[in-house]
C-alpha positions in Angstrom: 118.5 169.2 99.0 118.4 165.8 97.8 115.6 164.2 95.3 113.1 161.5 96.0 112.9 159.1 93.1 110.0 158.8 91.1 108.2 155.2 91.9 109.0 152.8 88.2 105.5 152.3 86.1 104.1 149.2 87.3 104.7 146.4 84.6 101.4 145.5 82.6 100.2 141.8 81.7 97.6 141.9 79.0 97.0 145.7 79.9 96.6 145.2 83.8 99.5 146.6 86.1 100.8 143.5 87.9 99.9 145.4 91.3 96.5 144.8 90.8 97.5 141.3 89.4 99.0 140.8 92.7 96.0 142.1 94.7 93.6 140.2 92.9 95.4 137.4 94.0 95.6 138.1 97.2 91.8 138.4 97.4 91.8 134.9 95.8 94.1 133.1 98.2 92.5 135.0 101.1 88.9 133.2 99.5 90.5 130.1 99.3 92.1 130.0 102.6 88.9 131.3 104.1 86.7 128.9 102.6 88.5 125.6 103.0 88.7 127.0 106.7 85.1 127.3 107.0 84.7 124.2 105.2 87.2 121.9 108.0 85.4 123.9 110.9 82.2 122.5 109.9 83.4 119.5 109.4 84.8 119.4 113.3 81.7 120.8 114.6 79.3 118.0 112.7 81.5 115.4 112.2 83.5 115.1 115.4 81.8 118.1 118.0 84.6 119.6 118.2 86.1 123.1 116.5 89.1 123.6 114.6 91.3 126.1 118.1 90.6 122.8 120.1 92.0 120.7 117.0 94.9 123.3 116.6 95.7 123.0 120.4 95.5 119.8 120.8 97.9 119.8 117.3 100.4 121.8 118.9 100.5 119.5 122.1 100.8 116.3 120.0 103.6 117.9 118.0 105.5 118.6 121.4 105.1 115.2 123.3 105.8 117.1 126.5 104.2 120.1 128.6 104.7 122.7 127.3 103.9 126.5 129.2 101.0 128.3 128.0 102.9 131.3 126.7 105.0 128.7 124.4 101.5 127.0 123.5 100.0 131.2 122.7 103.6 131.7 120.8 102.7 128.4 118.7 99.4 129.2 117.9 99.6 132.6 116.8 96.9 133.5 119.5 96.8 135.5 122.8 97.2 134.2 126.1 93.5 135.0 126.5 92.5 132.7 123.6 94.8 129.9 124.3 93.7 129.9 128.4 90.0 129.5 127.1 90.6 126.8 124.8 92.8 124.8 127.2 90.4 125.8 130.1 87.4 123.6 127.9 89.8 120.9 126.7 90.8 121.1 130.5 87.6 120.3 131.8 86.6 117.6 129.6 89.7 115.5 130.5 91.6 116.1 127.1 94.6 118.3 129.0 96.4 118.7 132.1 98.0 121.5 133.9 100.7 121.3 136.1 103.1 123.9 138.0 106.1 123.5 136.0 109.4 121.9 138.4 111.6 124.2 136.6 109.6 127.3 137.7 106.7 127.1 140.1 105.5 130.3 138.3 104.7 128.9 135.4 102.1 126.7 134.5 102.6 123.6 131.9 100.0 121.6 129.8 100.1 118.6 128.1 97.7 115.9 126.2 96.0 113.3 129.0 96.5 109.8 127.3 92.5 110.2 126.8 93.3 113.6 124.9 95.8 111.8 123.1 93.4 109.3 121.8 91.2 111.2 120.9 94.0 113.8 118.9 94.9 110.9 117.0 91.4 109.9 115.7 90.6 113.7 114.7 94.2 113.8 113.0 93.4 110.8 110.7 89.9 112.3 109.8 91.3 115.6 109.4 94.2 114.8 107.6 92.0 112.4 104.9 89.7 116.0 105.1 92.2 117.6 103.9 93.5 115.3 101.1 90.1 115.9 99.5 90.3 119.5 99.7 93.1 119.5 97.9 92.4 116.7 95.4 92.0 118.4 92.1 95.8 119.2 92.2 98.3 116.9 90.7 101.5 116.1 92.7 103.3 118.2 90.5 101.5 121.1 91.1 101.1 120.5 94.9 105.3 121.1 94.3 105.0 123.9 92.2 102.6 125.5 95.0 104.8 124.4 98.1 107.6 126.1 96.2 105.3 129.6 95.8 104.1 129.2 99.3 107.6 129.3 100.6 108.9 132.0 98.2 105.7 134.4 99.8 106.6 133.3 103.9 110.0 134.5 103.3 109.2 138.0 102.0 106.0 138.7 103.9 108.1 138.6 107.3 
């Protein structure tokens, strides 16, 4: 019969275990994240009448140059199929996207930026980016490093 180990006490900082440390900051980065979120969505929606999965779409395409198929465009995004067909079905309709049976593989279907949708990517991606920028103003460039170095510390254990 073999013994399960008994868990190590959680180090303390100033009398808190650093597990609730940790969760509190979770809760903070998940408020930050939300609300700069919220705040770029709005600023789509009044700004440009648009919203931020048409933005991220359209993103993705840029990024690509070429069609790409929907499932790659789903796999990009972090969405569903579902989601990404109804985006690209509205981006579709207003002349912002094209879909085209793919020559490789009549089965699947590809879609790409129309040189309108293009155009108009570009425009949102210079407001969005300067959006941005003042989001993240208060932070110093060292810092920005210091963060981008945390940021990539976290994506490599929380896979």
């Amino acid at each position: 019969m073999s013994t399960v180990p008994l868990p190590q006490p959680v180090p303390e900082t100033d009398g808190v275990p650093l597990s609730k440390r940790r969760l509190k900051l979770w809760i903070r980065l998940l408020g930050v994240t939300r609300s700069a979120e919220s705040h770029l969505r709005e600023f789509l929606r009044v700004g440009h009448a648009t919203t931020l999965p048409r933005f991220d779409v359209m993103a993705a395409l840029h990024r690509r140059r070429e069609p790409i198929s929907m499932s790659e465009l789903s796999r990009m995004l972090l969405v569903s199929n579902g989601n990404a067909t109804a985006v690209v079905d509205r981006l579709e309709q207003d002349g912002l996207v094209r879909r085209e049976k793919s020559a490789a593989d009549r089965r699947t279907v590809t879609v790409g930026l129309t040189d309108a949708g293009r155009a108009q990517f570009e425009q949102l991606a210079v407001d969005h980016e300067r959006e941005v920028d003042a989001l993240f103003a208060a932070l110093t460039p060292a810092e920005i490093d210091t963060l981008e170095t945390i940021l990539k510390r976290l994506g490599k254990t929380a896979r």
